[in-house]
TORKOL-4160 file (C-alpha; in steps of 0.2 Angstrom, whole numbers, padded with zeros to 4 digits, m for minus):
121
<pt num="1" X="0160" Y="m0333" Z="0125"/>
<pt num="2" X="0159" Y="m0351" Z="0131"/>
<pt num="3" X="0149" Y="m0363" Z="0122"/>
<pt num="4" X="0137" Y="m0368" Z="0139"/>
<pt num="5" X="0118" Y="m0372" Z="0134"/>
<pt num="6" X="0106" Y="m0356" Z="0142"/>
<pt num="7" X="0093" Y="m0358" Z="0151"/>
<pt num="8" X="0078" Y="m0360" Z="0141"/>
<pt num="9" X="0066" Y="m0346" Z="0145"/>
<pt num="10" X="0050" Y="m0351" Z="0155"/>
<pt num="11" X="0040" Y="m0342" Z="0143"/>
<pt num="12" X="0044" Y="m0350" Z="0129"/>
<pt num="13" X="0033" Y="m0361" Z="0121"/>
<pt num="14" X="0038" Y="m0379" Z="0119"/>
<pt num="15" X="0032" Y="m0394" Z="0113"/>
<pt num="16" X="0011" Y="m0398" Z="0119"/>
<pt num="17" X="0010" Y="m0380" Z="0124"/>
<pt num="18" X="m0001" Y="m0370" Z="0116"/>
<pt num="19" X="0001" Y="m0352" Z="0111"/>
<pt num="20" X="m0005" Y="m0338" Z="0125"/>
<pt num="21" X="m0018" Y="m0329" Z="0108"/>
<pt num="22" X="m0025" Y="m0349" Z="0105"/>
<pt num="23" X="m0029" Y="m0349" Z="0124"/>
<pt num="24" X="m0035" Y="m0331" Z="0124"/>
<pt num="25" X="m0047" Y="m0337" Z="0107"/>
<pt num="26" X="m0067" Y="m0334" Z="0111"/>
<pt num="27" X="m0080" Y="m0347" Z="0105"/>
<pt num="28" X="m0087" Y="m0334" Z="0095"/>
<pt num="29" X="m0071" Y="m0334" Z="0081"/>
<pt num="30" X="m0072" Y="m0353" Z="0081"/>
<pt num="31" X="m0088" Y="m0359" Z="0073"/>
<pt num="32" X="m0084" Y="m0379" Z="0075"/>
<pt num="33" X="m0082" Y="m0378" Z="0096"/>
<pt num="34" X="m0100" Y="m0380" Z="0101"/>
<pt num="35" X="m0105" Y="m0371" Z="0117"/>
<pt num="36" X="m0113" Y="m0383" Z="0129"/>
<pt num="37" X="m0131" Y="m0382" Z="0134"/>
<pt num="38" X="m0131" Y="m0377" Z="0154"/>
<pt num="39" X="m0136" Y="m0392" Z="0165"/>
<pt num="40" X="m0153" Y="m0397" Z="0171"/>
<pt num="41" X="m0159" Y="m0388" Z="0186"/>
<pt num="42" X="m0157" Y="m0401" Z="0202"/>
<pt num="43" X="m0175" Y="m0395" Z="0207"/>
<pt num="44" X="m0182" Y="m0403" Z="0191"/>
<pt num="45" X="m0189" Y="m0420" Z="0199"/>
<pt num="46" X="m0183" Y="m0438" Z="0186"/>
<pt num="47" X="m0195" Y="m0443" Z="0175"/>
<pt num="48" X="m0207" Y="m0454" Z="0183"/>
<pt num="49" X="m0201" Y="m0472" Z="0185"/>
<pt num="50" X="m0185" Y="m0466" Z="0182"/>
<pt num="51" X="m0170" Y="m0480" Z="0189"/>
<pt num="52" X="m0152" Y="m0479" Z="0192"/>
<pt num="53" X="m0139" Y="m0493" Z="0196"/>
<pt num="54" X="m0130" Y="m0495" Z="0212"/>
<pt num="55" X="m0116" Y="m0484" Z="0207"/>
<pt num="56" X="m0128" Y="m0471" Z="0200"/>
<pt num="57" X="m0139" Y="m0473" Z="0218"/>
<pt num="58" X="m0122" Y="m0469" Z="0225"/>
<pt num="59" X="m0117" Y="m0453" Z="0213"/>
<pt num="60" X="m0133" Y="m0447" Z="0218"/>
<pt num="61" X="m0132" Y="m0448" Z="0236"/>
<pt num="62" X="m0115" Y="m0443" Z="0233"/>
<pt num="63" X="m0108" Y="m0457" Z="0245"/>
<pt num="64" X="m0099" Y="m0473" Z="0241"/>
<pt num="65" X="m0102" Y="m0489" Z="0236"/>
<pt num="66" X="m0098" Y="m0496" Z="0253"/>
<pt num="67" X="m0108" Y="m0483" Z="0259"/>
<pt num="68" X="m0122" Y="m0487" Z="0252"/>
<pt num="69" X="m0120" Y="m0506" Z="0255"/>
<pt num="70" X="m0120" Y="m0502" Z="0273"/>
<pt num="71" X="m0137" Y="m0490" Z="0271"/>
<pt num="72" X="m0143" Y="m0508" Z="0261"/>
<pt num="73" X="m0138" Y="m0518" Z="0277"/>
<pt num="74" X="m0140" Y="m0506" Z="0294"/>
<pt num="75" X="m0152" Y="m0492" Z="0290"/>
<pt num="76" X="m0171" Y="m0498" Z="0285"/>
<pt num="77" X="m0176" Y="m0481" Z="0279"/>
<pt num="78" X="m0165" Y="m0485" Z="0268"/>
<pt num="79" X="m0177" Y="m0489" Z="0251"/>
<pt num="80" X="m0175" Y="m0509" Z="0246"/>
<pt num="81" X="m0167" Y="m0511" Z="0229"/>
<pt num="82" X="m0176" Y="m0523" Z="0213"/>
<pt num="83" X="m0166" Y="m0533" Z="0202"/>
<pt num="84" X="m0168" Y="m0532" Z="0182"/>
<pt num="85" X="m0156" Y="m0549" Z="0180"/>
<pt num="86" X="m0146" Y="m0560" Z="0192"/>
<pt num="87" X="m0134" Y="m0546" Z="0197"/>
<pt num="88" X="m0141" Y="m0530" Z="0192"/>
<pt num="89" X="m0149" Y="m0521" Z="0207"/>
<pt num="90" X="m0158" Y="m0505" Z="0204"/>
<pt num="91" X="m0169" Y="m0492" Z="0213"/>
<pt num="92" X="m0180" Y="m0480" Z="0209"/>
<pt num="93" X="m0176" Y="m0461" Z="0210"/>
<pt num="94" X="m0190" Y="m0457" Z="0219"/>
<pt num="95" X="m0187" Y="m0467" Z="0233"/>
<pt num="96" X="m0170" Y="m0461" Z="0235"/>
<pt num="97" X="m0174" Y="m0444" Z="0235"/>
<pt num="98" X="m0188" Y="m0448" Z="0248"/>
<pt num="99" X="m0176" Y="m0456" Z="0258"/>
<pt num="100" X="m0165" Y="m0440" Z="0257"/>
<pt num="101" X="m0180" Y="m0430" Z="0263"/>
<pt num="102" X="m0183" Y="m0439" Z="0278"/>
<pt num="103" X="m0166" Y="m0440" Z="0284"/>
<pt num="104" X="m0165" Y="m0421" Z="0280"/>
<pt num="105" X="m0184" Y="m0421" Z="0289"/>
<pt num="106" X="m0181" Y="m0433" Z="0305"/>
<pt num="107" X="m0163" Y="m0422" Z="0309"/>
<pt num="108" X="m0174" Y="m0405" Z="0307"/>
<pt num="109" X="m0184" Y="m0412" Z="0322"/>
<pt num="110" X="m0172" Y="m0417" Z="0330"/>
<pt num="111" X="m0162" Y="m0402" Z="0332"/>
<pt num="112" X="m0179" Y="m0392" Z="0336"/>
<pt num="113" X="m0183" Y="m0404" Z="0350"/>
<pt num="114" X="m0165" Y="m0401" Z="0356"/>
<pt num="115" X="m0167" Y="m0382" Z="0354"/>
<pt num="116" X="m0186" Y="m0381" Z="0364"/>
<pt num="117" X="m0179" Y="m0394" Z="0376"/>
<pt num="118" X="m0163" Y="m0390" Z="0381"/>
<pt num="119" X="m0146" Y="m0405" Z="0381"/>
<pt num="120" X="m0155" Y="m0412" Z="0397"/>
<pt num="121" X="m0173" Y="m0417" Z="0385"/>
């Protein structure tokens, strides 16, 4: 037999990899891992008065921050933002949600009148 290295097995657990029974291992046998309470139901409206920041308008609309600085600038819909500082620009929650529902509200027509009118309407 010659003294060449093996190939290690790709199985075989090295260094950082955990065992296949830690990974297998239910919450229930570990009493430190805390199981996470389930997240709030989207339907649930913010508490009144509720505020985000320009990056927490834009997680929310799920767009980007240049996104939403074009909505700022070109749409007028578009709900007008109020400072808490010199650079801090904030909305309301409820005014981005109302804008959501228009836009969801104004394309609903707009498809209906296209589907009562025909392409030519």
């Amino acid at each position: 037999m010659t003294n060449q290295p093996t190939k290690p097995d790709a199985a075989k657990r090295r260094p950082g990899r955990p065992r296949k029974q830690d990974l297998m291992q239910s919450e229930d046998d570990d009493p430190s891992i805390e199981i996470p309470s389930p997240p709030p139901d989207p339907t649930t409206p913010f508490p009144e008065g509720a505020y985000v920041d320009r990056k927490g308008a834009a997680k929310l609309l799920g767009r980007s921050l240049s996104t939403l600085a074009w909505l700022e600038q070109h749409d007028p819909d578009f709900p007008a933002p109020f400072t808490l500082g010199r650079n801090n620009f904030m909305y309301f929650v409820s005014d981005l949600w109302a804008f959501v529902i228009k836009k969801r509200n104004d394309a609903l027509a707009k498809k209906q009148k296209q589907i009562r009118g025909g392409p030519n309407q």
